[in-house]
N, C-alpha and C positions, 0 to 999 in steps of 0.2 A: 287876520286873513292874509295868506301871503300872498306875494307879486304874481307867481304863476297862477293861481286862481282867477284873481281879478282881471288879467289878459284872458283868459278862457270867457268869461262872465263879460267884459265888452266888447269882445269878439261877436262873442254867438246876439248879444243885443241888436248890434250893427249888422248882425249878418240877418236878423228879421227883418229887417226893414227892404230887404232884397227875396226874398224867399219864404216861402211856405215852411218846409222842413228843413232848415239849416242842420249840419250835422258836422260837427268838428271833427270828430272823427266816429268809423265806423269800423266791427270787428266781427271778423273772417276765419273759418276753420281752416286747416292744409289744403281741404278741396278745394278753396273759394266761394263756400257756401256762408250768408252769413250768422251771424251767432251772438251770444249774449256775454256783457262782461259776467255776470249770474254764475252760466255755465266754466266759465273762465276759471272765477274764486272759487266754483267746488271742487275744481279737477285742483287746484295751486295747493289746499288744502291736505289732498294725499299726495303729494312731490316729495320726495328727499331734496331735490334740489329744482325750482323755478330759477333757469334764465330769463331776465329781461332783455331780450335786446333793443337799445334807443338808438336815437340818430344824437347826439351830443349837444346839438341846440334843438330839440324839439322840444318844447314848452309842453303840446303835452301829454309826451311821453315823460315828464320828469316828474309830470302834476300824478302819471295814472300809476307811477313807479312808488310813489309815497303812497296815493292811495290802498294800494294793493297790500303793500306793506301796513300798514293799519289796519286793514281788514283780515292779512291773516294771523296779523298780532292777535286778533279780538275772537278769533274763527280756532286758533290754536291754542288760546291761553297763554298768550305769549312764548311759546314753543315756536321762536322760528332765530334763526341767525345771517345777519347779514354782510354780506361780500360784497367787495366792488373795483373791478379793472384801474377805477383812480386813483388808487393807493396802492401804491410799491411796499414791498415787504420788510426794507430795510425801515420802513416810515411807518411797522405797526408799534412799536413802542410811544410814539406822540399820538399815535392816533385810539390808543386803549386810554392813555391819561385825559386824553380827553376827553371821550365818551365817558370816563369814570370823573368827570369832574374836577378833575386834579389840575387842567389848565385850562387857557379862553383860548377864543378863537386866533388870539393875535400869538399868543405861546404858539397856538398849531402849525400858524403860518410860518413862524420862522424855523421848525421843528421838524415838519415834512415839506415833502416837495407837491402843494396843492394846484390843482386844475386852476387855469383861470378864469372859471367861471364854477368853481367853488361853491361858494358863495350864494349865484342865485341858483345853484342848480342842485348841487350834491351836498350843503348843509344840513337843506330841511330833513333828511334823511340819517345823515347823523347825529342831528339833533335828537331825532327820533329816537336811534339807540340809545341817545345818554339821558333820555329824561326816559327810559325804561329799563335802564339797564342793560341792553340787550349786546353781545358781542355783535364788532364790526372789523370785520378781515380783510387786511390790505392784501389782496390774492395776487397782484402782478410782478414779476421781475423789476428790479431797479432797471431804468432806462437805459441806461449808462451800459448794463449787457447785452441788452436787446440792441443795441448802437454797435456794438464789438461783433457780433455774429453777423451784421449786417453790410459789416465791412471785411471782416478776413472769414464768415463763417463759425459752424459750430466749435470748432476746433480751437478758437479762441476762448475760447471757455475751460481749458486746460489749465491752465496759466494762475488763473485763479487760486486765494487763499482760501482754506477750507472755510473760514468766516463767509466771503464772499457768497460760497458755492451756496452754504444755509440758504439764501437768499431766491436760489434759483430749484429747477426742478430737479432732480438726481441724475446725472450723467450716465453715460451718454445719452442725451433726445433723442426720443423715438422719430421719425419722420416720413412723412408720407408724402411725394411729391407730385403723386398723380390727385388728391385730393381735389375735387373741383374749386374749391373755394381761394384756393394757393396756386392752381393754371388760372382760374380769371385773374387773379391780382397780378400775377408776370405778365399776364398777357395785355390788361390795361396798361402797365408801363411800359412795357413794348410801344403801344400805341402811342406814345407821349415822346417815344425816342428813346426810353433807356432801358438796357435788359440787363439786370443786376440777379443771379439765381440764388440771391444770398437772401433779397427781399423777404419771401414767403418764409424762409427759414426764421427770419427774425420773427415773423407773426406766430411763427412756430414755439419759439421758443419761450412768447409772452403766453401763449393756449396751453403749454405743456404745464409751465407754472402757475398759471392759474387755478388748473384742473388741481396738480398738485397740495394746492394751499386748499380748496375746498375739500379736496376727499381728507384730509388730514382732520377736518375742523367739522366732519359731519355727526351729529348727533342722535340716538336713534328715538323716534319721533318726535324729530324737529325737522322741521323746513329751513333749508339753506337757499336766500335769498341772492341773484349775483347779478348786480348790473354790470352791464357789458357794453361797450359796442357790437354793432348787429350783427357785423364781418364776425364776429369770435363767436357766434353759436348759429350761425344761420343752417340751415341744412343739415342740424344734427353734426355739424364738422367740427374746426376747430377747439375747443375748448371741450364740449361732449365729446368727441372723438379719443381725448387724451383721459377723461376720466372715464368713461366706459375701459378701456384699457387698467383702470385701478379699479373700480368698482361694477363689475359686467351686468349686477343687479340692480342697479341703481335707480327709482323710479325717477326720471326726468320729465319736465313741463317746459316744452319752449312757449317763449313771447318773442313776437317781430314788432316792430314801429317801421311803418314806410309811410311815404309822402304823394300825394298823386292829387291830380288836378280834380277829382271828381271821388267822393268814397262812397258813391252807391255800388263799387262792381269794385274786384281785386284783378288786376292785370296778371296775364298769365304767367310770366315771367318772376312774380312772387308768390305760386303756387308751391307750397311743397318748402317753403321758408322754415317755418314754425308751425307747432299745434295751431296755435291763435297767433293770427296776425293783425294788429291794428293799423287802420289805414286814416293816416289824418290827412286831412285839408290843406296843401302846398300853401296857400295862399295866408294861413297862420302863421302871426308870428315869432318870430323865431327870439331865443334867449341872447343871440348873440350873433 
């Protein structure tokens, strides 16, 4: 039984003791109506590609992210392939040895550049792959460029040796600066004091590569699995934005995770997120 279960399981104990119908979390169509995980796994089922988007310590979003994945292991015959934002592309060679069994986790740690929270968060997932064989795709830019665009721009990406460039999406980056998702992020730093327009480029150019590595790696009838951060697929924007542009037919299934003080009702302001949005319980906690 893993760690994120048993938090789910004395949560929701503790939380009877307070409440009639405790609900850790609850799940909402684009309109804000709500909905069934059910409906959820049938629609994930015909997807070429299911985005997950999580909050990075949402316990659980990371418990419903294995789950789903299990189930359309089992729903597909194992016809599905999994990606994921935490894994940079220079780090997909440690991270195929592993999943093939060829190294431990302590080989992996010194071999890629892992999350620090790894571990309890994003293991049990590739574990997953490797006691089933299933490919798992490091789909993000090495940090290291997305740091270089962020500081002189796209144009710093010139420079680069063709080894490098592998690594990234094919030059020049497409980009789109009126994107709503790329004006709120400038415009929260603004609010903070600092107006950098290189910012959203950089998130650019992690959505460009990522989209990149999935359409590469898509297979026809399999489901390509991608966890993400929420910011990379919310609103149909970044990361779908870059792969509709590669693939214009592409069946896509969004998932959102938000947090809110109450998950009887979805706040309007995450209307229009995702297909299906899950709304957990603020007051869970958290991985980290």
């Amino acid at each position: 039984m893993s760690k994120s279960f048993l938090i789910i399981v004395m949560w929701l104990i503790n939380a009877s003791l307070f409440a009639q119908e405790p609900a850790a979390f609850k799940i909402y169509n684009a309109k804000g109506k709500k909905t069934s995980y059910k409906k959820l796994l049938k629609k994930a089922t015909k997807a070429d590609v299911v985005f997950f988007g999580e909050e990075h310590n949402n316990t659980i979003a990371h418990w419903l992210e294995l789950k789903l994945t299990e189930d359309l292991f089992r729903l597909k015959n194992g016809k599905i392939i999994l990606g994921a934002e935490m894994f940079e592309r220079d780090n997909q060679d440690a991270l195929t040895r592993y999943v093939k069994g060829e190294i431990d986790e302590k080989q992996l740690d010194s071999l890629a550049r892992l999350w620090p929270n790894f571990t309890k968060d994003y293991k049990p997932l590739v574990d997953f792959a490797r006691e089933h064989k299933l490919p798992f795709i490091a789909t993000n830019i090495p940090r290291r460029y997305a740091s270089m665009v962020y500081k002189k721009g796209f144009e710093s990406l010139d420079s680069l040796s063709d080894r490098e460039k592998s690594w990234i999406a094919p030059l020049p980056i497409a980009y789109d600066s009126t994107l709503s998702q790329y004006v709120r992020m400038r415009d929260m730093m603004r609010k903070h004091g600092h107006d950098n327009p290189n910012l959203p480029m950089a998130q650019a150019v992690k959505d460009a590569t990522m989209a990149y590595s999935i359409a590469r790696n898509l297979k026809d009838g399999y489901t390509f699995i991608h966890y993400n951060g929420s910011y990379h697929s919310a609103f149909d924007q970044g990361i779908i934005w870059y792969l509709r542009r590669l693939k214009p037919d592409i069946k896509i299934l969004t998932v959102e995770v938000i947090s809110q003080k109450q998950t009887d009702h979805l706040e309007p302001e995450y209307k229009g997120t995702a297909d299906f949005i899950i709304v957990t319980d603020e007051s869970f906690p958290k991985s980290y």
